[in-house]
N, C-alpha and C positions, 0 to 999 in steps of 0.2 A: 498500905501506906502510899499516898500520894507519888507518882512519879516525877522528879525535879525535870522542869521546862531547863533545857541549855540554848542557849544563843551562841555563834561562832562568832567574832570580830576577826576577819583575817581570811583571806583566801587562799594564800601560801603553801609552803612544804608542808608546815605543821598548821597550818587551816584543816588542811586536807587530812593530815593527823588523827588530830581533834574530831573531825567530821566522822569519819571513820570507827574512832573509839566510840564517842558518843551511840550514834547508828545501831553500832554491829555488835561490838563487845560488851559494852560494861552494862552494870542493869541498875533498877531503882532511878535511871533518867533517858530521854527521850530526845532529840534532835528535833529543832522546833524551826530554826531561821539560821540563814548565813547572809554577812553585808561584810563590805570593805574587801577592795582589790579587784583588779581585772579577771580573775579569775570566781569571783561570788555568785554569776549567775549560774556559770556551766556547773559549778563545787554544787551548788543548791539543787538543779535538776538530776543531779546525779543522784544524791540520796533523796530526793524528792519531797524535799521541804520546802519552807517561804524563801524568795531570796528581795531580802530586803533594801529599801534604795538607798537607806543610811541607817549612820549608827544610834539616830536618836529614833527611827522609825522601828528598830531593834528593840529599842529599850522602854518604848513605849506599848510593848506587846504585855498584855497581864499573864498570856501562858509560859513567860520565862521569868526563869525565879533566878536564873543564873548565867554569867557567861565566861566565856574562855577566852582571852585578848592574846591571840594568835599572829601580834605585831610587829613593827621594831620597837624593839626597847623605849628610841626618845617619843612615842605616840601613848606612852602605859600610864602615865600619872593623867593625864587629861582623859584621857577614857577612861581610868577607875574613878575620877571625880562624877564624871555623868551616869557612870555603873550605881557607884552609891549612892548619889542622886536620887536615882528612879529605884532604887530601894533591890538593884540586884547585886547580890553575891559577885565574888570578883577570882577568877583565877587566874594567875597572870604568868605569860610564861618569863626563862628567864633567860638574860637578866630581869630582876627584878624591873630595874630599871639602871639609868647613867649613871646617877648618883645615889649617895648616901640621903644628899636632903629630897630629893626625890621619894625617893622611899617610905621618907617618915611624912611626908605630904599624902603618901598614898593611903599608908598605916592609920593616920588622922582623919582623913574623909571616910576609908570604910568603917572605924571606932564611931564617928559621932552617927553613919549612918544606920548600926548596929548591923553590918553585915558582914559575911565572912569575907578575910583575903589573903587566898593561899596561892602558892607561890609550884611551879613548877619545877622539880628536881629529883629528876627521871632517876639517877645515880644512886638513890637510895631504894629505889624499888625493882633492878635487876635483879636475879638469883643469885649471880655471881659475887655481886659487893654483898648483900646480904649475908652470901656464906661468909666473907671476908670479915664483915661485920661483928655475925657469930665466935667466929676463933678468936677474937679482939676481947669479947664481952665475956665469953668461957672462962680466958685466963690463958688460951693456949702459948700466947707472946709473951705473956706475962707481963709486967711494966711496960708502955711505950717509950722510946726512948728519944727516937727520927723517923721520921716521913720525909719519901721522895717522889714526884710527880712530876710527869711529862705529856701534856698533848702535842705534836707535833707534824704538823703538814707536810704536804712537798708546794714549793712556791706557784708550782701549775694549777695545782688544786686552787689554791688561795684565789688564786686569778680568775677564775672560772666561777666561785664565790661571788665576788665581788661585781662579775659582771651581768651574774646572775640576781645579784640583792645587793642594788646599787645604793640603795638606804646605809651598808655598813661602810660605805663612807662618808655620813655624814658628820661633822667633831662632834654634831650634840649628844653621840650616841656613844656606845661601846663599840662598836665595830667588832671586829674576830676576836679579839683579844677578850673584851667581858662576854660576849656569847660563848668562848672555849672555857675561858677559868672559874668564871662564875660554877661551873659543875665542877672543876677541882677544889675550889675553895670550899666548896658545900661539905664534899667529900672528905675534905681534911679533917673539916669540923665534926664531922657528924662521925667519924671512925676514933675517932683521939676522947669525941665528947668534950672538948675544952675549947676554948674560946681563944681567939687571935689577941697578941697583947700587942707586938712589935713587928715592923716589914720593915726591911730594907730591901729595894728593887735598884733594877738598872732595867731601860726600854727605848727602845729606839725600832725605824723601820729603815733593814736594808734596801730592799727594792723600791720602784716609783710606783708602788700602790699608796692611794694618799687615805688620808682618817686615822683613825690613833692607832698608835703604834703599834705593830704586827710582831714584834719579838721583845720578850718578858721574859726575866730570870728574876726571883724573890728567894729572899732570904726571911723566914716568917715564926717567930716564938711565939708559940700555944702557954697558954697556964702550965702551970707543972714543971717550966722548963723543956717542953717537948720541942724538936728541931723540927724545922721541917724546909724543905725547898722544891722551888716551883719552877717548869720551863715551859712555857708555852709560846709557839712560834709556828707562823705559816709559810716561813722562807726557808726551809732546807730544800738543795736540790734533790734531783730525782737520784735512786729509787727514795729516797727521804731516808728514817730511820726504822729499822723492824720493829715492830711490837712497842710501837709506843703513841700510838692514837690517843688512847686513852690510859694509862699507864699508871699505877701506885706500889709503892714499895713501901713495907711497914717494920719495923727493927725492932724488936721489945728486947727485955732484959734474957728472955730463955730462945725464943726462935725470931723466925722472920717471914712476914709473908710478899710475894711477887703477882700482881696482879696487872692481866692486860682484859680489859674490858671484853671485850670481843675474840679472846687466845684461848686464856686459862688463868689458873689461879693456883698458885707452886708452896707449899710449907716447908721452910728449911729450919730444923732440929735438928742437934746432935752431929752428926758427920754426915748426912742424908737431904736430899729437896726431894719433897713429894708432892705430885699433880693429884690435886685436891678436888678439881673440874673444872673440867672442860666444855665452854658455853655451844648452845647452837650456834651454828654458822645462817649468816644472810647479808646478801646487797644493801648496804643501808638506803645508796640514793636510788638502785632500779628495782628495787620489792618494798616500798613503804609502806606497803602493805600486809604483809608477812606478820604474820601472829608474832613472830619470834622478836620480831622489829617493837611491835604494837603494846608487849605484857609491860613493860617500865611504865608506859601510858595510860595505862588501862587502871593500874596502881594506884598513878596521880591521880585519875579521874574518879577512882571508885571513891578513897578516903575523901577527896573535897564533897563529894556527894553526900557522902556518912556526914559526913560535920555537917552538913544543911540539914540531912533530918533530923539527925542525934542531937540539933542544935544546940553544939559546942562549938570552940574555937578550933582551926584545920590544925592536924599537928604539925604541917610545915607551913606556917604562916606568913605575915609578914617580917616578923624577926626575923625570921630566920634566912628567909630572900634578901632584908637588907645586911646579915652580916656578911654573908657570901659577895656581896655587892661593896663593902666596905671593907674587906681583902682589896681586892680588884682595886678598887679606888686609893687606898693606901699606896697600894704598887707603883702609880702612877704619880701620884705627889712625892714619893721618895725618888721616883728617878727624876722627876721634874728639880726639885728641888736639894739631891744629892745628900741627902738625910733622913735617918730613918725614922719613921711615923708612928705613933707610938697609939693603941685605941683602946677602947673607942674613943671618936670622935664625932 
């Protein structure tokens, strides 16, 4: 079977990602060209491929069938449109994008261009939420009942973000806020398996970092009547809070499960909490490289692959990058507007 051409759009943190997996890990695709950002020529000589002068010089190449938009968010619907244009495959990381209508503008260009466009969300492809996953779909919880979630920063961090990717303040985008929850909102959905009916948020930003608000509390009803609540915030001060980077707590009708991304993953039945596992340990921002770092990626990248040859639709496609994206964006119009949003919309 032919091996799928990838194209990089993105020179960045997860440019370099993408570059990386593509290259080195995944297989059945090949690393053909990198363009976009200061950093695309040295990213290209490094794994020693084309480094292209632009993105239409990209997309004009016939050896890439596919590409990975390794951008900020507000640059994703105008590159998927020139993506499906020139008749390539579209992987986009996420946020999907800003908005919900965004979204379906993206949804609509790769449909009429008959191309795939799948959506990055790394959270369903660790071991650890997997096994999470597992005990959920078993029956070990038994009924869901509440979900609780916390990403949480310390404010230094935040700043050092920002000064780093000066893009997450601009208003047209999501800034920290839909680059954090966009993976909780996925995550909610995709463990409960039910769909977001009602947010009510509150959102504001303490500090003088500017672009949309840096601290989110939601209040979010799934189908079912499932509970769920959301904190994401990159103004706690230092040490911040323990174990809650990435953080989910799950309640069902018989046990409960405690899960930190990057800690462990705890079952509490009966009179007893049992560590269920315990993840590898690694630097996330000084070993990007790290296998351990790379497997959630390598996931994305193999299934978008499969649906190119298997020529089906991705299983995390564009729906499902715009619901996660339509959490996020509810949260925002309920605190804007101090009333709760009821979806879809």
């Amino acid at each position: 079977m032919q091996k799928i051409g990838v194209g990089i759009i993105g020179s960045g943190f997860m440019g370099l990602t993408y570059s990386e997996v593509v290259a080195r890990h995944a297989t059945d695709c090949r690393l053909v060209a990198i363009t976009g950002g200061k950093r695309a020529n040295q990213l290209a000589a490094d794994y020693e491929v084309a480094a292209e002068v632009s993105v239409e010089a990209l997309l004009a190449r016939d050896d890439i069938h596919a590409v990975v938009l390794a951008t900020p968010d507000l640059d994703r619907l105008n590159l998927t449109r020139m993506a499906a244009a020139a008749g390539k495959h579209v992987l986009a990381e996420k946020p999907m994008a800003p908005t919900v209508a965004e979204c379906d503008q993206m949804i609509s260009a790769c449909a009429a261009a008959k191309v795939n466009l799948a959506v990055v969300k790394t959270e369903r492809f660790r071991k650890i939420t997997q096994k999470a996953k597992e005990l959920i779909d078993d029956g070990t919880l038994g009924p869901l009942h509440m979900l609780r979630t916390v990403s949480a920063f310390p404010l230094p961090l935040a700043k050092q973000l920002f000064e780093e990717r000066t893009w997450m303040a601009d208003p047209r985008g999501g800034g920290l806020f839909m680059g954090m929850a966009s993976h909780n909102t996925d995550f909610l959905r995709w463990l409960t398996g039910r769909n977001a009916v009602k947010v009510f948020a509150q959102a504001t930003t303490y500090s003088d970092i500017p672009g949309p608000p840096l601290s989110v509390m939601a209040q979010i009803v799934f189908e079912d009547n499932i509970m769920a609540q959301m904190w994401i915030t990159g103004e706690l001060p230092k040490p911040s809070l323990p174990s809650s980077e990435v953080r989910f707590q799950v309640f069902g009708r018989d046990a409960m499960l405690d899960l930190e991304n990057f800690e462990y993953l705890d079952v509490g039945k009966g009179e007893n909490w049992e560590r269920i596992y315990t993840p590898e340990r690694f630097d996330y921002l000084k070993e990007p490289k790290s296998p351990i770092r790379l497997y959630p990626h390598i996931g994305v990248i193999q299934e978008f692959i499969a649906s190119i040859q298997e020529q089906r639709p991705p299983r995390i496609g564009g729906a499902e990058g715009r619901a996660a994206v339509e959490i996020c964006e509810a949260c925002l119009i309920s605190a804007k507007t101090g009333q709760a949003v009821t979806l879809p919309f």
